[in-house]
C-alpha positions, 0 to 999 in steps of 0.5 A: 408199279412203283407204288406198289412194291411194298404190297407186291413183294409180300404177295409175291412172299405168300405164294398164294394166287393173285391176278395183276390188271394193267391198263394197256391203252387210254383215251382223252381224259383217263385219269391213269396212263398206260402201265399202271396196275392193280392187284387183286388176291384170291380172297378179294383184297385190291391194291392199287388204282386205274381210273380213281375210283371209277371202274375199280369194283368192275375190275375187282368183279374180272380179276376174281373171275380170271382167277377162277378161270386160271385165263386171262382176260382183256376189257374195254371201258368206255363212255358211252351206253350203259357202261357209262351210266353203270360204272359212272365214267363220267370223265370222258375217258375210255380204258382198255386193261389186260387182267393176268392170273398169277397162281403158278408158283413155278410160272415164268411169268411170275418169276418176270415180276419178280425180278421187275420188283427187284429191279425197281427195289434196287434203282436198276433201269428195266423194263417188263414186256407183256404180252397182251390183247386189246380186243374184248372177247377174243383169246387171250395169250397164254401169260408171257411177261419178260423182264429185261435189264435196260441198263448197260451191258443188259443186252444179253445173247442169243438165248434172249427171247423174242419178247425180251429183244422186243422189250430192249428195242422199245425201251432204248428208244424211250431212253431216261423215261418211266412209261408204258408202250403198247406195240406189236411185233413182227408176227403180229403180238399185242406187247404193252412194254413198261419201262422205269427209270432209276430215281431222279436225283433231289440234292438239297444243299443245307441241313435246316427245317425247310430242308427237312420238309422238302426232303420228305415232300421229295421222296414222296414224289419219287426222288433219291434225296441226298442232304448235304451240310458242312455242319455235323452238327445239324446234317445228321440222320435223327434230323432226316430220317426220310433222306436216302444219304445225309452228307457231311460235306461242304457243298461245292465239293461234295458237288465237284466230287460227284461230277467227277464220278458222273453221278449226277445225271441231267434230270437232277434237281438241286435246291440251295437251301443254305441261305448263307453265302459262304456255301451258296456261291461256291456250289452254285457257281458249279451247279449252274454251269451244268445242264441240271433240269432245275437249280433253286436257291432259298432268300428273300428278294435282297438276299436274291439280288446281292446272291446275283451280284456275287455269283458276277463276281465270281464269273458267271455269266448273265445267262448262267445266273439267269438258270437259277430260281431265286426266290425259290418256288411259286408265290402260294404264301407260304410261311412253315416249313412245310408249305414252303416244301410245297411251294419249292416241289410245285415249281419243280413240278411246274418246270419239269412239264408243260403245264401253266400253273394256272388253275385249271377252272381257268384253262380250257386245254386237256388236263392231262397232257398226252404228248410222252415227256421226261417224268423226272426233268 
């Protein structure tokens, strides 16, 4: 849903009736997981993607119908008989969406999105519970859509709903990880619970034109970017319009600062991108030495070796030195700025997960891995 907030707050705005599809369940090869949304308004506008294009103009066709009927309504699509020949699921993947009508301006439900959207606006940890069926055919809830704060002392009391007590206990056991779980509670309700994460953090040590590009690439991806530099001079907001805070620090201490405050979480990324020493070892004896999920230092593979030998110098040890990505990003021969970006993110990407790097004409295992993961690691 976080892609499509911009959109959502100025429906939400108009007050003009809206039906949200979220798929609630996915097979082998779907191309969107569970809890990803689209939006449809009552004069046929869409926003949003389930499948990549394959099943958009069937969902379009039921949400419409959900709000003619003011009903919600469940659908299953699949790859076999004529469903596949009409709709081209040729993916070999099969979708189960619920569809909610969104045309009461007082209705609880809505008043639940919109304080999912606001949470998410405001980088708060929360999670929305909606109840759902997955059968085709059969009635459907009435809309009941819960959401809750999952951050600390969001547990609330005894006048939290049944739903929302659901929504916390499926959350907290998916801690740190933006996903979507459909469970069932005790007396028998289908509840798909969509739970998000606050921004993973990217700090990019080094105001310099392949910061500038990584910066954008970064925030593209989902990051809250900082760019931090010594030199007001060049670490300046004209520079980085797309950076959520430019610093002007030197490295190592503005690290050594947010450590103190535990601002810095596990998941964050930090790139080095100084390519001067007299920074690069100061901050990176610090960043090695915390359990960040990646620490990346732009150079050549001399500037490598000789970066290595003074981090010894300073004290690391092999083992820490050996936690760092030097050279920088995957050998994709890149030369700009922007390439360079990509190179730096596809790594970052490459490390968070289980995939190879390899293309994927040339393995033979499922494109999209199905076992839950950290988005952001």
């Amino acid at each position: 849903m976080r892609e499509l907030l911009d959109d959502l707050e100025t429906i939400l705005a108009t007050g003009d009736p809206f039906a949200v599809a979220v798929i609630t369940r996915t097979w082998r090869s779907a191309p969107r997981p569970a809890g990803t949304f689209m939006l449809v308004t009552q004069d046929g506008r869409a926003f949003g993607s389930l499948s990549g294009g394959c099943i958009e103009g069937a969902v379009h066709e039921a949400a419409l119908e959900v709000l003619r009927t003011g009903t919600s309504s469940a659908h299953h699509y699949g790859v076999s008989g004529n469903d596949a020949l009409r709709l081209g699921l040729t993916c070999g993947g099969e979708i189960d969406i619920h569809i909610t009508p969104f045309a009461d301006t007082d209705a609880p439900h809505r008043d639940a999105l919109e304080a999912a959207v606001a949470c998410l606006r405001n980088h708060q940890p929360t999670a929305l519970a909606i109840a759902v069926t997955t059968q085709p055919g059969t009635p459907c809830p009435a809309p009941a859509w819960e959401c809750v704060d999952t951050g600390p002392g969001g547990e609330g009391g005894d006048a939290v709903s049944d739903l929302a007590r659901h929504a916390r206990r499926v959350a907290a056991a998916n801690h740190d990880r933006d996903d979507a779980l459909l469970s069932t509670t005790a007396d028998g309700t289908e509840v798909l619970v969509c739970r998000w994460s606050p921004p993973p953090r990217l700090v990019i040590f080094g105001a310099i034109d392949f910061s500038r590009a990584a910066t954008t690439l970064g925030k593209f991806l989902g990051y809250h970017v900082t760019v931090c530099d010594a030199r007001a001079t060049f670490a300046t907001r004209e520079r980085f319009p797309d950076a959520d805070e430019v610093i002007t620090a030197w490295p190592h201490r503005w690290l050594d600062q947010q450590l103190q405050s535990s601002a810095l979480p596990p998941s964050t990324v930090v790139l080095l991108l100084t390519h001067d020493p007299k920074f690069d070892i100061p901050a990176l004896s610090i960043a090695l030495r915390q359990p960040f999920r990646y620490v990346g230092a732009l150079g050549s593979r001399r500037t490598t070796a000789d970066r290595a030998q003074l981090l010894r110098e300073a004290g690391l040890t092999d083992d820490e030195i050996a936690r760092l990505h030097a050279p920088i990003g995957l050998d994709l021969d890149a030369n700009t700025p922007e390439e360079t970006a990509v190179a730096i993110m596809a790594e970052v990407l490459l490390h968070r997960g289980r995939g190879t790097g390899a293309p994927l004409g040339a393995t033979t295992t499922p494109i999209h891995h199905t076992t839950p993961q950290d988005p952001w690691c």
